[in-house]
Structures are given as C-alpha cells and as structure tokens.
N, C-alpha and C positions, 0 to 999 in steps of 0.2 A: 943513643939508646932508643928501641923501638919503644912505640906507646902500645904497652901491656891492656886487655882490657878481659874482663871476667865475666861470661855470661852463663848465670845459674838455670840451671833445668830444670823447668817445671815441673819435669814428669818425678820427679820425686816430692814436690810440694803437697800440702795438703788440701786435696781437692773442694773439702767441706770449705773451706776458707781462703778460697785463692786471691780473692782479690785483695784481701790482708796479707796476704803469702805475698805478693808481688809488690805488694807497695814497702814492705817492709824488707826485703831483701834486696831494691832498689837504693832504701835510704839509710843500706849497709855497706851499698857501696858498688854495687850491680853496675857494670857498662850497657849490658842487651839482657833480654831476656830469651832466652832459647824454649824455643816451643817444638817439642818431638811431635809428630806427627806420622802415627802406626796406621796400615788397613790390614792387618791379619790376613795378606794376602803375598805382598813383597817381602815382611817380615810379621812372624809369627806373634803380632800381640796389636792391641787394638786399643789406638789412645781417643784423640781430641780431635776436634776441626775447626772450621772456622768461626764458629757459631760464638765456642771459648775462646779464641783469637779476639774477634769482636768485643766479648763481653769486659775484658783486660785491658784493652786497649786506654780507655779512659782513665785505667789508676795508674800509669805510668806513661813516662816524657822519653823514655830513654827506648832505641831501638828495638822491635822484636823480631829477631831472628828466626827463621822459622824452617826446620832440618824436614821437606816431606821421605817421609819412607813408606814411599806407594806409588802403585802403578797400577795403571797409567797415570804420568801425573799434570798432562797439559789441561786436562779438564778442571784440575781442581785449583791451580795455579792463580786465576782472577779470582776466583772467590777470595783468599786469603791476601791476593792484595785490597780486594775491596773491607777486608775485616780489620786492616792496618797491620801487615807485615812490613817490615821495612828490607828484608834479607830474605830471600827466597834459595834455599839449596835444596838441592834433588840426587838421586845417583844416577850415572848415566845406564845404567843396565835396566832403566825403568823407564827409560824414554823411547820413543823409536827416532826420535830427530833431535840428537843432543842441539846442537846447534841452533834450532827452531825452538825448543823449550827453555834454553837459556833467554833468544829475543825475548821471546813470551814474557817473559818475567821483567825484564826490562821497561817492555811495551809498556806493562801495567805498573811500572812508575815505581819498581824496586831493584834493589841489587841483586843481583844471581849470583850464584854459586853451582858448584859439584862438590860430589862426598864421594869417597872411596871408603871402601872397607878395605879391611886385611888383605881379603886376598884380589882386590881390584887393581890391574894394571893401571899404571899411571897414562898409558897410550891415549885414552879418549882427551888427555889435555893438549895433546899435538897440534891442533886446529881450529880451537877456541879459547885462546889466552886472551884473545882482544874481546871478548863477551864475559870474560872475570870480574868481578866484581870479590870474590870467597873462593877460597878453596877449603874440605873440611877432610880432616883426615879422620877417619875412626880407629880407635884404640881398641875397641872392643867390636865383637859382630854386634852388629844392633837389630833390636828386637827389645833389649827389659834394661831396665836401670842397675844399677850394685853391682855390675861384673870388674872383674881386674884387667888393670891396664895392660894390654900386651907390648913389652918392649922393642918388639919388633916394629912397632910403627916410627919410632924413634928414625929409624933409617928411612921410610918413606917419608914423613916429614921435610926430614933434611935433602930427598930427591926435588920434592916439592918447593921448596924455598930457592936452591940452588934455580928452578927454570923459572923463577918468581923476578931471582935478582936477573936473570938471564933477557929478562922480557923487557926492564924498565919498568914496567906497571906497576901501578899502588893497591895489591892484590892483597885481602885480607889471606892469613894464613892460622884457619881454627883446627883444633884436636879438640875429640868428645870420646869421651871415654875412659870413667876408672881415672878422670884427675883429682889427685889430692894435694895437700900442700908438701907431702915427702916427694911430689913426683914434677910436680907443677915446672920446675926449674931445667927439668931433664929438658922435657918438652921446650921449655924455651931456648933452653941452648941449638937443642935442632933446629928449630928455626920458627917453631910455631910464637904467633903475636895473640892470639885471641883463645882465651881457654873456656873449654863447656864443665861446669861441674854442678851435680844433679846431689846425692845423697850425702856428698865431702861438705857440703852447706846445709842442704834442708835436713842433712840428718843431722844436724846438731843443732843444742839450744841458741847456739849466740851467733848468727850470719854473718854480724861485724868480725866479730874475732877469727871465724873464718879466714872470711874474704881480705881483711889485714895481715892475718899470716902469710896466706898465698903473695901477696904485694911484696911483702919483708921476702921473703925467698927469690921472688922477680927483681928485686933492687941488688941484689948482692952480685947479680950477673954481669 
C-alpha cells in the first residue's frame, strides 16, 4: 500500500493567525504543508512569499512544500529555499530552462518538482524524470482557492503514475485541487500519493476530523 500523506493549504488558512493555523493543523495530522505562491502575473491573484515562508518555518517540523505560480521563477527559487522550503514545484510554461530550474532547486538543497494544469501537456516530463523529485497535477486552473474538482484530471494522474512506475523512481505524485474527503479516494486510485486540500480543512471547525476522514477513505483502497 502506498504511504498516503495530506498537505493542507495555506492559502485558505486564516492569515490573522497563521502561525496558530499551522501548528494546529500539523498536530491534526498534517504530512507538509503546501504553500501557494501567486504573482498576479502567471496567474491572476497575488498571494505570499518568502518573507511568510520564513516566518512559519519555526512552528512546524513537518516539510513545506512550496507550489510557485509565477514567472519567471529561477530568480525567486533561492530565496525560498533559504526561508525553509523543503519542496520546490513550478510549471514548466514559466520557466525558459525547465531542466536548469529544476537543478536550481536542487542546488539549493530542496526537492523539485513540475505542476501541470488542465490543460498542460504531459511532454515537458519526456527529459527530466531523473531531476523529479514531485510531480503536481492541478484539478483546478490555479489562481484562487474553493473551485471544484475537475474529473478530467483523474486521467492525467493516472498518465502520470503509469511514466512514474515506468521510470523506477521514488517520484512523489501530488493533486491540488477541489480535494475533498467525497473525492480524495478517486484520486488515489489514479494513482496520486500526496493530496493538496485548502478550504476541505481550514474550512471547517475540527482539522482532525477532517484529515481522519480523508485517511478512513485512503484505507479502504
């Protein structure tokens, strides 16, 4: 059985209080924590940087994953490994040197990743499977939190998985988008191991009972 792990999304957390947000939704049960990171330029809305990466970093033990959605992104890439990213993903449409920006990330002593949206061809994985560390599939066009899951990723997922087991590599395989505990399962059965959920958590009072549900749904698989 694959080891399941659940990293909640910040950008739904309550910013007045994040570092009570993270410490408490960690010791509900949290594996990463996923940090979106918006420039109102790649994608229409404008979140966090490194400054709040930094700031977080001390109220939690547990990895921070960190999705950039922006371009260019080789410039901002050190910075966020110096603020304690542990996960570095990017899209490759925002790179000019997928290949060099995945190094980059490495270099600076994190795990890399790519993210595809919806309608992103899988082709840019052709020639960098041995620079994986993540692959992130997006459920939703990204830009804002609360949208619905499109089930058409279901089948990229499972493109994705199949060139994962293809490769031999110990390739994390995350879905962000519109996960909930009714959908959480689908997703796994595609093939995805690491789930992004943002408002399915921080919009409810109890994280635990969340994040315990989602588990109960992943054991039955």
């Amino acid at each position: 059985m694959p080891t399941y792990r659940i990293a909640p999304s910040i950008l739904s957390a309550d910013f007045a209080r994040l570092g009570e947000e993270v410490r408490n939704v960690v010791a509900a049960g949290a594996d990463f924590i996923h940090f979106d990171v918006m420039d109102n330029h790649y994608v229409p809305n404008l979140t966090i940087g490194p400054l709040v990466c930094e700031a977080i970093r001390p109220h939690v033990q547990v990895p921070i994953d960190v999705h950039l959605m922006v371009k260019p992104v080789d410039r901002i890439i050190p910075d966020f490994a110096k603020a304690g990213a542990n996960l570095i993903t990017f899209h490759p449409e925002a790179s000019e040197h997928t290949d060099r920006s995945l190094q980059l990330i490495r270099d600076n002593g994190c795990k890399a990743g790519l993210v595809f949206n919806p309608g992103t061809p899988l082709h840019y994985l052709d020639h960098v499977m041995d620079k994986l560390d993540i692959i992130l599939i997006m459920s939703v066009n990204p830009g804002f939190g609360g949208q619905s899951f499109i089930p058409e990723a279901l089948k990229k997922i499972a493109a994705v998985r199949k060139r994962i087991d293809e490769s031999g590599r110990d390739i994390l395989l995350e879905v962000d988008g519109g996960i909930k505990i009714d959908n959480i399962a689908a997703a796994a059965k595609a093939g995805a191991d690491t789930f992004v959920a943002g408002s399915a958590i921080f919009g409810k009072p109890d994280y635990k009972a969340v994040i315990d549900a989602m588990r109960a749904e992943l054991a039955q698989i």
